[in-house]
C-alpha positions in Angstrom: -4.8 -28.6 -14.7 -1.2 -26.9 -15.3 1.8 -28.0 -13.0 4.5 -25.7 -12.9 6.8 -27.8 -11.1 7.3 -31.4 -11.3 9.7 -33.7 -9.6 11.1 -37.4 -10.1 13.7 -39.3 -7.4 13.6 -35.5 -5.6 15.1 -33.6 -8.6 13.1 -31.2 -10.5 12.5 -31.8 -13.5 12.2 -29.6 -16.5 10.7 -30.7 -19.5 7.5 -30.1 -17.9 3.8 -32.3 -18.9 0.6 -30.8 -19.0 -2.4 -32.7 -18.6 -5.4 -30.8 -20.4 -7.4 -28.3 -18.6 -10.5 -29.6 -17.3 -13.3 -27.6 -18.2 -15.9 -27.0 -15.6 -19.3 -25.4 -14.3 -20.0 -24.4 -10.9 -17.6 -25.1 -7.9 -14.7 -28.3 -8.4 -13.2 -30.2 -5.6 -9.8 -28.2 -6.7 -11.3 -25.1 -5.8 -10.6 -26.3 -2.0 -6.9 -26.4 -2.6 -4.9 -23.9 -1.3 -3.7 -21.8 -4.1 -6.0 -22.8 -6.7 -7.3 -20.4 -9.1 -9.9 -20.6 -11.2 -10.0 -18.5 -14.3 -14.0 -19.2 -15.5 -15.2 -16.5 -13.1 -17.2 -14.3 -15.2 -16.8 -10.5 -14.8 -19.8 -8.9 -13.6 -19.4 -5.1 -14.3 -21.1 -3.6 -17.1 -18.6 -0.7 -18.7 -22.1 0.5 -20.6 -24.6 0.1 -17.5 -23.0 2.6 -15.6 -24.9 5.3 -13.2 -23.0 8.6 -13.0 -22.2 10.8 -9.7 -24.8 13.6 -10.3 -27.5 10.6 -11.2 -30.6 9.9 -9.2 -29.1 7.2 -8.2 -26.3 9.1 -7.0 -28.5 11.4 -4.9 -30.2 8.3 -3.2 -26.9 7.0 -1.9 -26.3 10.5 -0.4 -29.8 10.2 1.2 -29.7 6.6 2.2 -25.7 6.4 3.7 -24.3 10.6 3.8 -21.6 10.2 1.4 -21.3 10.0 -2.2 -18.4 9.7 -5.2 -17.4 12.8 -6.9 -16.8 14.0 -10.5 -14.4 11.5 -11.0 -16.3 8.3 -9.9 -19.3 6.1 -10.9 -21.7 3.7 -9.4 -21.3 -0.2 -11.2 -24.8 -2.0 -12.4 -26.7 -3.7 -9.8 -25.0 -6.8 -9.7 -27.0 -9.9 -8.0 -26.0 -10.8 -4.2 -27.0 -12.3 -1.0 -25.7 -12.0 2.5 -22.6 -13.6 3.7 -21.2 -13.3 -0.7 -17.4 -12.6 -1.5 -17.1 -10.1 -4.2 -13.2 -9.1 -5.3 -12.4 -6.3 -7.5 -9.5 -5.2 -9.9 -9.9 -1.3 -9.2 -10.4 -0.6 -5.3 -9.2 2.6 -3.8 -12.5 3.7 -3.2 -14.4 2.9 -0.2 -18.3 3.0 -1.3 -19.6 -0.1 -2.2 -23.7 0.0 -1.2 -26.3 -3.0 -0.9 -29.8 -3.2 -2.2 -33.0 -5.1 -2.1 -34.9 -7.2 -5.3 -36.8 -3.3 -5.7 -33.1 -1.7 -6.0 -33.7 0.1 -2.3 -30.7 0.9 -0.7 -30.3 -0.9 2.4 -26.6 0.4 3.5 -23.3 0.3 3.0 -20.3 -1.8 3.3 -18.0 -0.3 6.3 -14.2 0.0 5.6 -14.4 -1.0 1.9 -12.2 1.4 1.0 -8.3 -0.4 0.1 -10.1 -3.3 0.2 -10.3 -5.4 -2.9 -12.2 -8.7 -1.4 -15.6 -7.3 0.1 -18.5 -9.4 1.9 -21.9 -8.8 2.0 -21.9 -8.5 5.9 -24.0 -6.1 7.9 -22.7 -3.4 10.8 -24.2 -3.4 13.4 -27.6 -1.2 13.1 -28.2 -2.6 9.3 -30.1 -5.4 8.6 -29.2 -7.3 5.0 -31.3 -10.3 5.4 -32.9 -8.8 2.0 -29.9 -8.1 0.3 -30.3 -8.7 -3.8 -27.9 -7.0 -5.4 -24.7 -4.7 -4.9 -23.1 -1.7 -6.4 -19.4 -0.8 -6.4 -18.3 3.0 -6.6 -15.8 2.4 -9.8 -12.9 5.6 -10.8 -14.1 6.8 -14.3 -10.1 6.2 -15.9 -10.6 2.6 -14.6 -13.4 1.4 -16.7 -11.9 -0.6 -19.9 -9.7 -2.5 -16.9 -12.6 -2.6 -14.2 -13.2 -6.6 -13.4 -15.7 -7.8 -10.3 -15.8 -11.5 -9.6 -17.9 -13.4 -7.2 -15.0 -15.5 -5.5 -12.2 -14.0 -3.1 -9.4 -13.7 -5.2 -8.9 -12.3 -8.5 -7.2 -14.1 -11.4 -4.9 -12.5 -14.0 -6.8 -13.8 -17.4 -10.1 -15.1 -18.1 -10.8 -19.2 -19.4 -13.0 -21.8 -18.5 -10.1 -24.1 -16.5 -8.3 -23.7 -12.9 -4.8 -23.7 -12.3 -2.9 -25.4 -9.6 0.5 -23.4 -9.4 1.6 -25.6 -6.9 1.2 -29.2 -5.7 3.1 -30.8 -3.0 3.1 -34.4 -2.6 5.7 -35.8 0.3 8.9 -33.9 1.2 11.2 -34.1 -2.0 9.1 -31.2 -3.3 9.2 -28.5 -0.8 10.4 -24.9 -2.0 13.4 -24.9 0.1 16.1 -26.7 0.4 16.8 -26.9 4.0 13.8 -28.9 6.0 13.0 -26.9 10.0 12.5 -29.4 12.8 11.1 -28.2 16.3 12.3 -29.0 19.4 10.8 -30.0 22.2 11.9 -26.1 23.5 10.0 -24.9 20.6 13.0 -24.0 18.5 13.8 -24.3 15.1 16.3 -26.4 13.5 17.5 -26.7 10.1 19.9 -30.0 9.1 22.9 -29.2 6.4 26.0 -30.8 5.4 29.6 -29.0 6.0 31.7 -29.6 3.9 34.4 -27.2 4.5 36.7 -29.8 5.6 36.8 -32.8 2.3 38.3 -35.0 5.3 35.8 -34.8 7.5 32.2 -33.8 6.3 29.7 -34.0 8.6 25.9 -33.3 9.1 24.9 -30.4 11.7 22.1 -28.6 12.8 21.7 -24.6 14.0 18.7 -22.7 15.1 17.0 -21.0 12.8 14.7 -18.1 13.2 11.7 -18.8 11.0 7.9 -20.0 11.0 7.7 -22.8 8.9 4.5 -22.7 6.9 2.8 -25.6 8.3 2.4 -23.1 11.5 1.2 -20.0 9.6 -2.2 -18.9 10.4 -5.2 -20.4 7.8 -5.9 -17.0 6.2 -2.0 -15.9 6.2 -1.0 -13.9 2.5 1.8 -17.1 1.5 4.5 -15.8 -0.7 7.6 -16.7 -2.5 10.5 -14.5 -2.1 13.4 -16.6 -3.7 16.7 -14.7 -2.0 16.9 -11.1 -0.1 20.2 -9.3 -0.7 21.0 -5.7 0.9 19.3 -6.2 3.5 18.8 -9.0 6.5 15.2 -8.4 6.7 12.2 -7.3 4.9 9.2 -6.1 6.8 5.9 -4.8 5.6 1.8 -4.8 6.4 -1.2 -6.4 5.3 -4.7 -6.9 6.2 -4.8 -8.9 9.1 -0.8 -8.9 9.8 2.4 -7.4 10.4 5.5 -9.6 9.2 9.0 -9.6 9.0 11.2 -12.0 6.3 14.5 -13.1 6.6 17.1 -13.1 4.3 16.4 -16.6 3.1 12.9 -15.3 2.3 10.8 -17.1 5.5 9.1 -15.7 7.6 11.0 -14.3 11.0 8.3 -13.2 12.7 4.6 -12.9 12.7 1.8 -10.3 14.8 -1.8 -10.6 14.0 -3.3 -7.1 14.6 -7.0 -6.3 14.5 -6.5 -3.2 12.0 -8.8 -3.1 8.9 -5.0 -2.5 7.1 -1.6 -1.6 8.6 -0.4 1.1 7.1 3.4 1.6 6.3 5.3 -0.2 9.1 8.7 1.4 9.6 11.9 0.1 10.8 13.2 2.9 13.1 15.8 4.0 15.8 15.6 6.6 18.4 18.6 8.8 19.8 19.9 6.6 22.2 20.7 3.4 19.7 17.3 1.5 20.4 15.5 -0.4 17.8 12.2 0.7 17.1 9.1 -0.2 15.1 5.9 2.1 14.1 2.9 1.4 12.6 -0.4 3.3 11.6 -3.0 0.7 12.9 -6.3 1.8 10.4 -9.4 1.2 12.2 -12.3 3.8 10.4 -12.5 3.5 6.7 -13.5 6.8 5.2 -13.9 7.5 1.7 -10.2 7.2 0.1 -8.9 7.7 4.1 -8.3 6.1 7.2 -8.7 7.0 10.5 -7.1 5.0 13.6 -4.0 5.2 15.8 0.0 5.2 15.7 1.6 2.2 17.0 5.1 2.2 18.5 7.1 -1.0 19.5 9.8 -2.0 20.6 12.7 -4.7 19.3 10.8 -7.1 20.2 7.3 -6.1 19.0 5.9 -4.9 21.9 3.8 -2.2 22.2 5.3 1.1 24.0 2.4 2.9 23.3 -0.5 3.9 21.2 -1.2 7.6 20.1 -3.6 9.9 18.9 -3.8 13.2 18.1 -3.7 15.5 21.1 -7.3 16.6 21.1 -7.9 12.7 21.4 -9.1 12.6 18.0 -8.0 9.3 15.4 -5.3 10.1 13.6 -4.8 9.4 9.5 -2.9 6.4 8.7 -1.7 6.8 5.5 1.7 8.0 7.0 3.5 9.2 10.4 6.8 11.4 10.7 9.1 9.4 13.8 11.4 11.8 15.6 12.3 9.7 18.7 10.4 8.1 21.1 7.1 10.5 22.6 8.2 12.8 19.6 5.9 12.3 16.7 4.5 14.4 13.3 1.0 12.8 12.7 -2.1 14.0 10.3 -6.0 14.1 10.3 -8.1 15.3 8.7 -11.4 17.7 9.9 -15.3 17.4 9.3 -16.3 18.3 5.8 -17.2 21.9 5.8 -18.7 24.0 2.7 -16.7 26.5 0.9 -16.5 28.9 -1.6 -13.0 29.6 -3.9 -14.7 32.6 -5.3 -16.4 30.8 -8.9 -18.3 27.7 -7.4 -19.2 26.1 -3.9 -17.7 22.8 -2.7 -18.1 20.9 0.5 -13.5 19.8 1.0 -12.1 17.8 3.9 -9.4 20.0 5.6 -6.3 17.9 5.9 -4.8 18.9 9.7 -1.3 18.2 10.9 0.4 18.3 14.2 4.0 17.9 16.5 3.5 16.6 19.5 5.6 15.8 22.1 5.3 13.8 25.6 1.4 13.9 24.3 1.7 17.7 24.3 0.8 19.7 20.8 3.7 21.8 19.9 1.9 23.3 16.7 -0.9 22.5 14.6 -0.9 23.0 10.4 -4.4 23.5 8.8 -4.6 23.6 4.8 -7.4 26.0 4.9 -4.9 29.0 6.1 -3.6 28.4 2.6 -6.6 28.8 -0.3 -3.9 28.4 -3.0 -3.7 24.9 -2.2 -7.6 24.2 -3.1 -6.5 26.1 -6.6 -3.4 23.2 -7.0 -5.3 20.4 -6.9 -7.5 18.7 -9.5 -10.0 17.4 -7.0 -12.0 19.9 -5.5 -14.6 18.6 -3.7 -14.2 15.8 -0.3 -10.3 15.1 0.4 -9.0 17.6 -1.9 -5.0 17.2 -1.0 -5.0 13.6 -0.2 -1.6 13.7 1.8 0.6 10.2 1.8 3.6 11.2 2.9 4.9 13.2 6.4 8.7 13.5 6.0 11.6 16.1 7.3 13.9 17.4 4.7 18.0 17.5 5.1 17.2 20.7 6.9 14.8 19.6 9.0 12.0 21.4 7.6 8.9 19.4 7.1 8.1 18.2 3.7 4.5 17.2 2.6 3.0 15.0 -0.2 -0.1 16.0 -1.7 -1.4 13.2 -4.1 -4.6 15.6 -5.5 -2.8 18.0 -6.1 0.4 16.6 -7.6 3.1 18.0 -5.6 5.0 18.2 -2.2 5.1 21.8 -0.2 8.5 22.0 2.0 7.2 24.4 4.9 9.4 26.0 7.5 9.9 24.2 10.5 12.3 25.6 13.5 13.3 23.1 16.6 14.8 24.0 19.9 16.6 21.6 21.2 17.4 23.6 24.3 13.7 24.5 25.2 12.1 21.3 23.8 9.9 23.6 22.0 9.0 24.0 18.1 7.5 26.5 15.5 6.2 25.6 12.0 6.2 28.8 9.7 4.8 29.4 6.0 4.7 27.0 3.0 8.8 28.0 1.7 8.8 25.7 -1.9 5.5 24.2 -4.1 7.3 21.1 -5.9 5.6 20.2 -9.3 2.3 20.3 -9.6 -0.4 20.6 -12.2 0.0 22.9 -15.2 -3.4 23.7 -15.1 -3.6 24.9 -11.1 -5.2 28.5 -10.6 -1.7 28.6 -8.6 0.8 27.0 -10.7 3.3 30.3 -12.0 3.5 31.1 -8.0 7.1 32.1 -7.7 7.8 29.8 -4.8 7.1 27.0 -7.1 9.6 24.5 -8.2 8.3 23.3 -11.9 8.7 19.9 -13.4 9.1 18.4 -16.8 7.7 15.2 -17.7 5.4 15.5 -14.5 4.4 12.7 -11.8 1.0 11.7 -11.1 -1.0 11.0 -7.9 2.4 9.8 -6.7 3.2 8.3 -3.3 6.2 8.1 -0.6 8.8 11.2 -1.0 11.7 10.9 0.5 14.9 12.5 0.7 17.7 10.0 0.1 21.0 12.2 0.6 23.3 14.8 -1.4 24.4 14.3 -5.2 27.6 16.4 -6.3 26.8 18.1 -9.3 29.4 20.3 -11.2 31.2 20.9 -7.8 28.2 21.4 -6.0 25.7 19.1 -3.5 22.2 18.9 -4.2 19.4 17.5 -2.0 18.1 14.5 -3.5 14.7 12.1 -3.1 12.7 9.7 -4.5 9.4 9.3 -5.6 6.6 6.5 -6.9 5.2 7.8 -9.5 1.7 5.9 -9.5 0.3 7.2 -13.0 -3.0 7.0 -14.6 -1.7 3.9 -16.5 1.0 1.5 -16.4 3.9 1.4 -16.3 4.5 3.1 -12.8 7.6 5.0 -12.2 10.3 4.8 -10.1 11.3 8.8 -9.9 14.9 10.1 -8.2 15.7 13.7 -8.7 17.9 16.4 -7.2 16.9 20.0 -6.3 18.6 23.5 -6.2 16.5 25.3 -4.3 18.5 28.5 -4.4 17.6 28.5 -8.4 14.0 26.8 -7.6 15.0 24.0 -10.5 15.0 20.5 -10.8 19.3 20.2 -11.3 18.6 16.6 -12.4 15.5 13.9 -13.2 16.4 9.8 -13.7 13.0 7.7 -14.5 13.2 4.5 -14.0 10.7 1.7 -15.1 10.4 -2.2 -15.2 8.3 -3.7 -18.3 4.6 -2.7 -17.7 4.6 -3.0 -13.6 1.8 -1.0 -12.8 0.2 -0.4 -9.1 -2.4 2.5 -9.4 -2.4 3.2 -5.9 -0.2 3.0 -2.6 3.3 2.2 -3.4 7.1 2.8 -2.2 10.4 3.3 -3.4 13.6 2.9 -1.0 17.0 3.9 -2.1 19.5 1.0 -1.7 22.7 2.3 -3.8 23.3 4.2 -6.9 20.7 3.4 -9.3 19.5 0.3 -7.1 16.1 0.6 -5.2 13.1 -1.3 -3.1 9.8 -1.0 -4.6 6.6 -2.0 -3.1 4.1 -1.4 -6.6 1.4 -1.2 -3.9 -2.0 -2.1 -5.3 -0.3 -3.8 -8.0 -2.3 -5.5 -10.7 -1.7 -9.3 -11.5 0.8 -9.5 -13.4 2.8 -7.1 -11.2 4.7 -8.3 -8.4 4.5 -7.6 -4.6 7.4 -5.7 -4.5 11.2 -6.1 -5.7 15.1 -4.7 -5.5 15.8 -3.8 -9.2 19.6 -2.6 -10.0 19.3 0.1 -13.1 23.2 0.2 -13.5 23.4 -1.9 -16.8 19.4 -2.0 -18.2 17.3 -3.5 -16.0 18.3 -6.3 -14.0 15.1 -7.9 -11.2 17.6 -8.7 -8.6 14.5 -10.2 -6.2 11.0 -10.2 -6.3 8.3 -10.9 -4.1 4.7 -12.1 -4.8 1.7 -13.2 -2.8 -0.1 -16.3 -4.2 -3.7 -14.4 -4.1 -3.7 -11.5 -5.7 -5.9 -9.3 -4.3 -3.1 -9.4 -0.9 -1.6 -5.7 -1.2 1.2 -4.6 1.1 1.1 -0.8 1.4 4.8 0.2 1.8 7.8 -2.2 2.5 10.9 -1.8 4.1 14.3 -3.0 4.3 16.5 -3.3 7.9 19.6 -5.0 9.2 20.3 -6.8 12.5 
């Protein structure tokens, strides 16, 4: 057992002890401590038992559940279960994960899998897994020399027989903080400290603070440490299960349970008349690599204004939402897979659909099969082919769109009138980046880039950069890449030239989070990254100040792994 902390007389101490690892078979008492890891779990998946996606097996999950994983997937070896199991994985941004009987029959699959990296063996309603035996996990081809599935619901960084205890606290001399929180008999908070700004006269005094203590946190709430929060007041972000906000003392303000497979990038926002505002994408259908469910707005308090959907009444897609003020929303989805042709082989590709709406009234509709070029950009080309992330408006209000297959963002004209309410969205006016080898790439409205991104997430412009006497529009980007480290992107753009006028690439040690991520702007050269689905020895999320090398100015981790938080943002009072 390894302490990492150890106190005497209420000081820490720092020449820590160690008292040898206790090896072990089977379940220990420890295991029932909260925050206890154990590193003996054995990985289950076979690199070299692998079944690919044109395999018979393959074609029996199509025939058993409709869906299957394309080129760039494969199934893992059967891998021994019964109902009510935890299984974790290391590589989870796909969403099929099918169950079998002792004679390898398919008996289903497991519903909303997808983003999910801790999976039970629990029936839906209409399957019956009473005969479950074994499971296979849908793994991403580039993933296989890192691909690790455990039997347990959280996922440690290395591999030993022993358990780890990062933390355990015995009596109140060893709690994290230093201030203790007392509730009243109103239910408020209090903290106790010592003012001292007067030599003469110290005395002891109390305020109200506004925090959960962790004692009152839900059982299944993601803990974390965040040891400070500069630049900004609060923090707030989404996980399974939860919405939360942190304070700048790195507690938790303010809590909502939600019953959303995943909340999707929970925004700070304001409308035109000063009010604070909060959206959400609330996930409620996992699809393979998507989500389906419904946009969320609240108000400063956290209560709900309304809930929207696309104006046909149709789920909308949750991986992002474009807020223009209250009623006024840009929000995606994406259409029934339909067959088609791009003149050499035939495909069966999820159109991605976007809309404006205001007052719950559709002021135009997008569809990405008016434009057959974009099939030709990306590198997937069967299922969701563009795999959009991110609905932003540029400087210039036109809309700007982030297509992850396809590894670039289209800027397409987009003309409001304010006097009539009314609004028009024209033709695709700029292709940014993109791959080399697109049947599309040397289109003339392209805007090429060195030392390209991939499968990146969360564009967004982030103001004007003088250059030589001249503004350029500016943004950021996470660059997620097939392998760490992941970058933090910010470049400028002269449109009028179609080149990238400057590129800065920023990276800290080998932080890697293969899918999801966000990166926020603070100052020059200082920024809030969420690494998204980071691995474990990444952190949560971080400020990082580039100014003189690399300086980790905060960070933020979750004490079980296999917590992700989509996108996080930073507000003030």
């Amino acid at each position: 057992m390894e302490v990492f902390k150890q106190y005497k007389d209420g000081k820490e101490i720092t020449n820590k002890g160690y008292t040898q690892a206790i090896e072990h078979e089977g379940s220990s008492l420890y295991s029932l401590l909260k925050g206890s890891i154990d590193y003996s779990l054995p990985n289950l998946f076979e690199k070299d038992n692998i079944e690919t996606y044109d395999s018979d097996f393959a074609d029996k999950v199509f025939e058993a559940i409709g869906r299957k994983t394309d080129s760039t997937g494969c199934y893992s070896n059967p891998i021994p279960c019964s109902l009510g199991d935890w299984f974790t994985r290391s590589d989870f941004g796909t969403g099929i994960v099918v169950v079998m009987d002792s004679s390898l029959n398919i008996l289903g699959d497991i519903k909303n899998a997808a983003y999910q990296p801790t999976i039970q063996i629990k029936e839906s309603e209409g399957q019956d897994f009473s005969e479950a035996a074994y499971v296979s996990f849908v793994v991403m081809l580039q993933n296989l020399e890192g691909q690790r599935i455990v039997k347990a619901k959280t996922l440690s960084s290395e591999e030993g027989n022993y358990m780890k205890l990062p933390r355990l606290r015995i009596g109140k001399e060893n709690m994290d903080k230093d201030a203790a929180y007392f509730k009243s008999t109103s239910g408020k908070y209090y903290e106790i400290y010592i003012d001292d700004s007067n030599p003469e006269d110290i005395q002891i005094k109390t305020r109200v603070v506004s925090a959960i203590p962790e004692s009152e946190l839900p059982e299944d709430f993601p803990l974390f440490d965040l040891p400070t929060l500069p630049d900004f007041d609060y923090l707030i972000m989404g996980t399974k299960g939860y919405i939360f906000v942190l304070n700048s003392e790195g507690v938790i303000k303010y809590k909502k349970q939600t019953s959303a497979i995943q909340t999707y990038c929970i925004k700070p926002l304001t409308n035109k008349n000063g009010e604070k505002r909060f959206g959400s994408m609330e996930s409620q259908v996992n699809k393979s690599g998507y989500s389906l469910g419904e946009f969320i707005l609240f108000d400063e308090n956290f209560e709900e204004i309304e809930r929207v959907k696309l104006t046909d009444g149709n789920k909308a897609e949750c991986h992002d939402f474009c807020y223009i003020d209250d009623h006024h929303y840009i929000l995606m989805s994406y259409l029934d897979s339909i067959p088609y042709n791009d003149g050499s082989a035939d495909y069966n590709i999820v159109p991605l659909r976007v809309e404006e709406q205001l007052n719950g009234k559709q002021l135009w509709v997008w569809n990405s099969t008016d434009y057959p070029d974009l099939h030709q950009d990306s590198h997937v080309k069967n299922g969701d082919y563009l795999h959009c992330n991110t609905i932003t408006l540029d400087y210039d209000n036109n809309l700007l769109l982030n297509f992850k297959q396809a590894n670039e963002a289209v800027k397409i004209q987009r003309t409001w009138n304010e006097g009539f309410q009314t609004c028009q969205i024209g033709e695709i006016m700029y292709k940014i980046g993109g791959n080399t080898n697109g049947g599309d790439y040397d289109n003339p409205i392209r805007i090429k880039v060195s030392n390209m991104w991939y499968e990146p997430h969360d564009l967004e412009y982030c103001g004007m950069t003088l250059i030589d006497g001249q503004n350029y529009p500016t943004y950021t980007l996470y660059d997620n890449q097939s392998s760490a480290p992941s970058r933090i992107l910010e470049f400028c753009i002269d449109y009028t030239n179609k080149v990238i006028k400057s590129y800065n690439v920023y990276m800290v040690e080998n932080y890697f989070g293969r899918y999801q991520g966000s990166v926020k702007k603070i100052s020059e050269k200082r920024y809030l990254v969420s690494w998204g689905d980071n691995d474990s020895n990444t952190p949560v999320a971080g400020i990082y100040d580039f100014n003189s090398g690399t300086k980790k100015v905060t960070e933020l981790t979750f004490d079980n792994t296999s917590a992700k938080a989509y996108r996080i943002y930073g507000f003030n009072k």
